[in-house]
C-alpha positions as CSV (number, residue, x, y, z in Angstrom):
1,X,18.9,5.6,1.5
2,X,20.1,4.4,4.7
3,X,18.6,0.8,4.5
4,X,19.5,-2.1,6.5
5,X,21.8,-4.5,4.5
6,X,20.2,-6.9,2.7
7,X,23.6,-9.6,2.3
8,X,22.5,-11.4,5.5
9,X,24.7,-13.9,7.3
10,X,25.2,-17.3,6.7
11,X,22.1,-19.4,8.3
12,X,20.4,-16.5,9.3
13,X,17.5,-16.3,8.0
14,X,15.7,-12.8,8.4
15,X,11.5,-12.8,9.1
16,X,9.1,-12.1,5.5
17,X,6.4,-10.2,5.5
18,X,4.2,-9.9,2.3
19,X,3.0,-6.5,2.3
20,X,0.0,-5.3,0.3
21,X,-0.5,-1.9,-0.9
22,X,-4.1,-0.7,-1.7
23,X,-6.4,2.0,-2.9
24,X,-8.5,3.6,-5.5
25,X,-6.6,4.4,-9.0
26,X,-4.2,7.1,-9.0
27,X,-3.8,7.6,-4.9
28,X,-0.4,7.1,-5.8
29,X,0.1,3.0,-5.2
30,X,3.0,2.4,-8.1
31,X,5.0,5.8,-6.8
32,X,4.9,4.3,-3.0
33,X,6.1,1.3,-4.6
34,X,8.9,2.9,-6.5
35,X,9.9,5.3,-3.8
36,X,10.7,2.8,-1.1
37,X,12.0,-0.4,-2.6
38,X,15.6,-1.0,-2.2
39,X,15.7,-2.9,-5.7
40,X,14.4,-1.7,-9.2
41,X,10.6,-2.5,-8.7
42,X,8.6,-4.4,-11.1
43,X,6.0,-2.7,-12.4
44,X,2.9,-3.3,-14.7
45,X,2.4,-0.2,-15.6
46,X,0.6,0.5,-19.3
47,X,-0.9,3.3,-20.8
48,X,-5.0,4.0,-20.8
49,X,-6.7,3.4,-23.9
50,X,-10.1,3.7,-25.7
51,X,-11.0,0.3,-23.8
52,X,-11.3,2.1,-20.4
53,X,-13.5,5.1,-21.8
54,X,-17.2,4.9,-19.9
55,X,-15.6,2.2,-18.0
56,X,-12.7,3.9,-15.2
57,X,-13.3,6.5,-13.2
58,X,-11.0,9.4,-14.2
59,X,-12.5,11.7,-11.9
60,X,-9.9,14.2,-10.6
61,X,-7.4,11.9,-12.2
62,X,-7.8,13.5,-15.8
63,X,-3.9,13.7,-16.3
64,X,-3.4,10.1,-15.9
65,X,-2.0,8.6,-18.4
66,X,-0.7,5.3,-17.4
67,X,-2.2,2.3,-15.4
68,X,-1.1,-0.2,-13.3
69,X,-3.4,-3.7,-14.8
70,X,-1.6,-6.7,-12.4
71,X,0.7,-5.6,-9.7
72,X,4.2,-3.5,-8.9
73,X,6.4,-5.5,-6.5
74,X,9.2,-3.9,-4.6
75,X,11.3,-5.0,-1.5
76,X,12.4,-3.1,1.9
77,X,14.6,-4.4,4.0
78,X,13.3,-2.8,7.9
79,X,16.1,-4.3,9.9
80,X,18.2,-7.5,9.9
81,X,15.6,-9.3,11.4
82,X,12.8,-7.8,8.9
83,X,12.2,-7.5,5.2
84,X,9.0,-6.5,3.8
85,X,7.7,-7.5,0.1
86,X,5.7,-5.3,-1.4
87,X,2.7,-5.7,-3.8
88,X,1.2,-3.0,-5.2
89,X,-2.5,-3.4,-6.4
90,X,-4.2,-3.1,-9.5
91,X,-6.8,0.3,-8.7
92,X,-9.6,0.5,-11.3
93,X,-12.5,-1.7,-10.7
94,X,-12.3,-3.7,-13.7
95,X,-9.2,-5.1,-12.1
96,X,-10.1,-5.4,-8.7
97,X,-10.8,-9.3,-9.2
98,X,-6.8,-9.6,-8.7
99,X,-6.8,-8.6,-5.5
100,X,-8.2,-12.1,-4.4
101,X,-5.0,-13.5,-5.7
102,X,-2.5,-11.0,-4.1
103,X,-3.6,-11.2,-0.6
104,X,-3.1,-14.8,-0.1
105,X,-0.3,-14.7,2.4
106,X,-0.6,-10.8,2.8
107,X,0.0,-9.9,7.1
108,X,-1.3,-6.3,6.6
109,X,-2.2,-3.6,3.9
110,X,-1.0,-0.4,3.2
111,X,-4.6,1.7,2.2
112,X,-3.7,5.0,0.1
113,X,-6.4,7.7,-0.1
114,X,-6.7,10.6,-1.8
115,X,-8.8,13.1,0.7
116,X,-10.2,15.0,-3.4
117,X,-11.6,11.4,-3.8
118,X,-12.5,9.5,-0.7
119,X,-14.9,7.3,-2.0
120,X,-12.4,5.3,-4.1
121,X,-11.2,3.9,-1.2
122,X,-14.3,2.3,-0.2
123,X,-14.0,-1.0,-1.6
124,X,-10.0,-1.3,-0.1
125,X,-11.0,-0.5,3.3
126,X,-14.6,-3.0,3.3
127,X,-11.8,-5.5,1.4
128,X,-9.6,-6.1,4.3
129,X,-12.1,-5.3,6.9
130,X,-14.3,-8.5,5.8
131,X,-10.5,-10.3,5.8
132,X,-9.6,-9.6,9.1
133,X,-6.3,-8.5,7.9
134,X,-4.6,-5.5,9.5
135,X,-4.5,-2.7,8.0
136,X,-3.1,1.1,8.1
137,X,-4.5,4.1,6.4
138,X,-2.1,6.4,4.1
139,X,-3.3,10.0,3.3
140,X,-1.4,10.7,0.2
141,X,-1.0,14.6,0.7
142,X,-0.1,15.8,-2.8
143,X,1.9,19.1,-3.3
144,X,1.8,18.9,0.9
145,X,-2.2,19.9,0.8
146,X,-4.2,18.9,4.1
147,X,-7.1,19.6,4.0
148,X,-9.0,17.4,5.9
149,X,-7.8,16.1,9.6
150,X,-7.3,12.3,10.8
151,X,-10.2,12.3,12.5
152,X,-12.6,13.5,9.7
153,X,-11.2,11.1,7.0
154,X,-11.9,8.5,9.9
155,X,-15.0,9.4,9.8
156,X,-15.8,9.4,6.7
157,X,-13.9,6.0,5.8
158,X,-16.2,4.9,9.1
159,X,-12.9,3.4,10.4
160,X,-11.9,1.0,13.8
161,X,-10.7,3.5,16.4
162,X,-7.6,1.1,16.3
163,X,-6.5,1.7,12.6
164,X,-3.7,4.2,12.2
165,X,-4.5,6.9,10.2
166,X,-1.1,8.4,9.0
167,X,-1.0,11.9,6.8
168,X,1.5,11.7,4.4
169,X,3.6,12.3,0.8
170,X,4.6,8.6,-0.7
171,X,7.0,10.4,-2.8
172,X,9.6,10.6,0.0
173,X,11.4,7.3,0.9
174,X,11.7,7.8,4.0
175,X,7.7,8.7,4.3
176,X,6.5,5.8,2.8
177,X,9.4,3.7,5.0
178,X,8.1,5.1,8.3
179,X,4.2,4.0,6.8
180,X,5.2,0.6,6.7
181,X,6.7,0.8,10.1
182,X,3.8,1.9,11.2
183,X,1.8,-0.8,9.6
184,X,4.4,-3.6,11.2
185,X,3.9,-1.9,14.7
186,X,-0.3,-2.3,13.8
187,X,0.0,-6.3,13.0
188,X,2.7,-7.1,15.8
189,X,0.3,-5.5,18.3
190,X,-3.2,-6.5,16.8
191,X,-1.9,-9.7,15.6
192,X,1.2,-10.8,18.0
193,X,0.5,-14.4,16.9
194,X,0.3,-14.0,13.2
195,X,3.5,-16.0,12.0
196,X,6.4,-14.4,9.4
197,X,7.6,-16.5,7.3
198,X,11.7,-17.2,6.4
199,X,13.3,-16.0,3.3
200,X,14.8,-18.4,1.4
């Protein structure tokens, strides 16, 4: 996949970053998750039952099966000097309570949208906006469909001029890997004095 190498060498210790990514259920948070991470992601993934019906939006999403109800972790190592954890967040409202939880140490946010259902972003975008904490936006393009340009879904998501807005398929590693670089270029600029912590 033409990662970095993750055996690093004695006493070095390479920077962490804890790396949330976000969005309304079924913009495709789990498959980023799975696409990128250089080890066998954990993933809560269960399968929608009679519990959810009247309660989760399935709007557009009718296929959907499955559900992610805590968190998918995954790991990408960016270069020696770099290695991103990734946690994936739980997307129907009934779970968004997590989310206070999985940011605690989070230095940016991957936001997936899905451009057929804008709206279900909402709550991700006003969630790190009212954190302060950096964030990037990820059009998940299924099937390659664009049909709406950066600057209208900035619009619409009534987005900082300063937050990348990045069109997309999360499906493809390398994608997804060049959305998180994008979101480590985002904090390093916005926030050049946020410290990364050491593995290990």
């Amino acid at each position: 996949m033409g990662y970095a190498g993750s055996d690093h060498s004695a006493g070095f210790a390479p920077l962490a970053m804890k790396i949330l990514i976000a969005g309304g259920f079924g913009v495709g948070k789990t498959t980023m998750v799975g696409a990128v991470s250089e080890i066998t992601p954990l993933s809560t993934e269960e399968y929608l039952t009679r519990a959810g019906v009247g309660v989760d939006d399935l709007a557009g999403v009718q296929d959907k099966s499955t559900t992610t109800v805590a968190l998918d972790f995954g790991r990408i190592t960016i270069s020696r000097e770099l290695v991103l954890y990734l946690f994936g967040t739980p997307g129907q409202e009934r779970f968004w309570f997590m989310w206070n939880d999985l940011v605690h140490g989070a230095l940016g946010a991957v936001v997936l949208v899905d451009t057929r259902r804008l709206d279900t972003s909402f709550a991700a975008v006003d969630f790190f906006e009212s954190r302060s904490i950096p964030f990037v936006i990820g059009v998940n393009c299924f099937n390659g469909v664009r049909d709406r340009t950066q600057e209208e879904i900035r619009a619409a998501l009534d987005l900082d001029p300063l937050v990348p807005v990045v069109l997309s398929d999360v499906r493809d590693c390398a994608v997804s890997r060049g959305l998180l670089t994008t979101l480590v270029e985002h904090v390093m600029a916005g926030h050049p004095g946020t410290p990364a912590q050491p593995v290990g």
